[in-house]
C-alpha positions in Angstrom: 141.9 200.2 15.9 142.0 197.5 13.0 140.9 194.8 15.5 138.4 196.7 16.5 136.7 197.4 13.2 137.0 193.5 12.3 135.1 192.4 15.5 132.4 195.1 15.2 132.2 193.0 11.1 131.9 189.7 12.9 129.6 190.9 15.5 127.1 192.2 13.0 127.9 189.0 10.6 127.1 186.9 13.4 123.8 188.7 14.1 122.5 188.9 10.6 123.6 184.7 10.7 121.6 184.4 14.1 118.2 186.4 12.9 118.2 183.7 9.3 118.5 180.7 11.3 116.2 182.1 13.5 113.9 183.0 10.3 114.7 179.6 9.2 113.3 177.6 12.2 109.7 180.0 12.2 109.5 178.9 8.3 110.0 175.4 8.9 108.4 175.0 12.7 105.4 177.0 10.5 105.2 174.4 7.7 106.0 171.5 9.6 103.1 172.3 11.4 100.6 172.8 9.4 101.4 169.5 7.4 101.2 167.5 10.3 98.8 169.1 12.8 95.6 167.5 11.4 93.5 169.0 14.0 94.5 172.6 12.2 91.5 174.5 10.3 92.5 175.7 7.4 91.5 179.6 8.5 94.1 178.3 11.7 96.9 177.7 8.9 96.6 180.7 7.5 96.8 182.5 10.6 99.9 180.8 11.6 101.1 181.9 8.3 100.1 185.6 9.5 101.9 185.3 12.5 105.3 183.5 11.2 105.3 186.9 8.5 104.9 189.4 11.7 107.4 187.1 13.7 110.1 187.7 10.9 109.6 191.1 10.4 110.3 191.8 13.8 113.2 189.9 13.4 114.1 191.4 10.2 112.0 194.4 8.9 113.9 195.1 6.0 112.7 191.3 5.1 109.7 191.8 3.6 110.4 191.4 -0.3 112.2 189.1 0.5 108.7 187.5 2.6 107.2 188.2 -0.7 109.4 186.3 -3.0 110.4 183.2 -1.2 108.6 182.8 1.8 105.1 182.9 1.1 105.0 180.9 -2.2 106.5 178.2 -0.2 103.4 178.6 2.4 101.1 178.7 -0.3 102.7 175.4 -1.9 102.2 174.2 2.2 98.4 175.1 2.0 97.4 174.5 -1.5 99.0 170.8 -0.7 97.1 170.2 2.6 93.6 172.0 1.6 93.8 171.6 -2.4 90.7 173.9 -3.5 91.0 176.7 -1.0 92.2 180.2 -1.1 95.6 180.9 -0.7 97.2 182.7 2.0 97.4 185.9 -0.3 93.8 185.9 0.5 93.0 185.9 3.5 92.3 188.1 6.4 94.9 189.6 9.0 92.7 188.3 11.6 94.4 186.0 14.1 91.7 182.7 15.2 92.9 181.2 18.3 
């Protein structure tokens, strides 16, 4: 019974562990990306930065204070260091550009 109980802990540790590296790579895969793609429209940043929110809310939906807090001042640092003058991503449209 007590082994039980301690790997159904581990398994759910080890899940929550899996879904923040996982959260981890989209954040830095994300940035990465939009410093160095210099192809990338500024509206096409922002979108990714649309799409990396949705990506880790699937992952983790109870993440989105968190989104709020850590995530997205770090993509607006991202954007307002690329495209200095521009809107943050607070302000702009849900609409995805392909």
């Amino acid at each position: 019974m007590q082994t039980k109980i301690a790997d159904e802990r581990d398994s759910v540790f080890f899940d929550d562990r899996r879904r923040i590296r996982r959260i981890r790579m989209i954040v830095d895969l994300t940035s990465n990306l939009i410093r160095r793609d210099p192809s990338l429209s500024h509206r096409q940043a922002r979108s990714l930065v649309t799409c990396a929110r949705k990506a880790i809310l699937e992952l983790y939906p109870t993440f989105d204070v968190r989104f709020e807090t850590l995530i997205k001042p770090h993509f607006d640092q991202v954007l307002c260091r690329r495209w200095p003058g521009e809107e943050l991503a607070s302000g702009c449209d849900d609409r995805l550009v392909n």
